[in-house]
N, C-alpha and C positions, 0 to 999 in steps of 0.2 A: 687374383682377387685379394684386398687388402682387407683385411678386418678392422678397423676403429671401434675401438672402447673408449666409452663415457660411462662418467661416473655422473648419477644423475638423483642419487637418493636424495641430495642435501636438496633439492631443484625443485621437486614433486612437492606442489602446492594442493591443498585438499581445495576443490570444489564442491562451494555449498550447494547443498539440495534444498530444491522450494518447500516452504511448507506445508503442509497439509489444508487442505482447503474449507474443512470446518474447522482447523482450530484456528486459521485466519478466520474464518467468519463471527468463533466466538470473541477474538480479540477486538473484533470491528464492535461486535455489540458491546462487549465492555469498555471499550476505549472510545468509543462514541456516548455513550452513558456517563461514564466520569468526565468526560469533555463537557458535556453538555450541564451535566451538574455545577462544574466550575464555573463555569461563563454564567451560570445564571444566580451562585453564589455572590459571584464580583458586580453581576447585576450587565453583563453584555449582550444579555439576550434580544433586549430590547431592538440592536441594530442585529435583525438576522445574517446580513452579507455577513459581519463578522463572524457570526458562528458558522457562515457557510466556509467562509475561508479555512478558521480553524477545520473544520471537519475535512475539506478537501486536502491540508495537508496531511491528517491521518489516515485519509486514504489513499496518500499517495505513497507516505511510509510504509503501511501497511503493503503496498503494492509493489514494493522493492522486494520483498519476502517470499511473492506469491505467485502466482500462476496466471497467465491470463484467462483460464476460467473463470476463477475465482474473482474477478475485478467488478463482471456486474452484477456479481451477489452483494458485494461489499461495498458498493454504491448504493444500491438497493437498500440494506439492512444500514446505512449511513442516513439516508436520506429520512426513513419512517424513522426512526430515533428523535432527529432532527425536528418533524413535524408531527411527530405523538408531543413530547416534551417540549418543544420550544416556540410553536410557533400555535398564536391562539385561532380555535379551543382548544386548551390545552386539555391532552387525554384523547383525543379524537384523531385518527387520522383522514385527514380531507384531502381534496385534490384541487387546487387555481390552476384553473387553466393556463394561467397568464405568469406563474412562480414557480410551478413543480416542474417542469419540461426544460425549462432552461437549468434549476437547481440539480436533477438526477442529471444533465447534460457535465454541467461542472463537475459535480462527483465523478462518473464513468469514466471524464475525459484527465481525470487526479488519478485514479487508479490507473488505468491504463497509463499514464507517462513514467507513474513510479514501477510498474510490473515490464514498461520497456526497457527503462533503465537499471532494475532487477537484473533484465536476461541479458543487456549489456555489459554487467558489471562480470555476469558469471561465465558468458563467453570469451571473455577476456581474459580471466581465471583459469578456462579450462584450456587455452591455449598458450598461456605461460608455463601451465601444470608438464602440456608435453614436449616445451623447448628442452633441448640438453644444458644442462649443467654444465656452465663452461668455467668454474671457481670462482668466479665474483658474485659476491650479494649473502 
């Protein structure tokens, strides 16, 4: 029986851990709140798709960070944000038959590709993490 020794300290990559899923949920409501504020500062509110886009991609950042629990919370507290402040009456939350089911679709389906590619990124991570160290890098 032959023993081989690797040196593997230099090798060992930390693998992030997801974040916690209220304080991803308070970042959705803050970051969906100054979004929304912006857009309506510059005056974009006007064309919702726009603000649906923007919001789908901060929930799809937000879903790189996070858990796939936490996606149709954060779809969820994306979308009333959205339709408390942005879309009239403003202050009320309503429900279009015909706008809300496709809009939380968009959202869940932003979250969920960035919380895939979240655990893509950190699977990949955590299997670099246990290659040996072979001197280069």
């Amino acid at each position: 029986m032959v023993l081989e020794w690797r040196y593997i300290a230099k090798g060992v990559r930390v693998v992030p851990e997801p974040v916690a899923t209220p304080f991803l949920w308070t970042a959705a409501c803050a970051g969906t709140f100054a979004l929304v504020t912006v857009l309506d500062l510059v005056g974009a509110l006007d064309r919702t798709g726009f603000a649906l886009a923007a919001l789908s991609v901060l929930a799809a950042l937000l879903g790189v960070r996070g858990r796939f629990a936490a996606a149709p919370g954060t779809a969820l507290l994306c979308w009333m944000l959205l339709n408390y402040f942005a879309v009239h009456p403003v202050g009320e939350i309503s429900w279009a038959g015909h706008r809300d089911p496709e809009w939380m679709a968009c959202l869940l389906g932003a979250a969920l590709i960035g919380t895939t590619t979240g655990r893509v990124l950190y699977a990949r991570a955590a299997y670099r993490r246990i290659s040996p160290y072979d001197g280069t890098g």
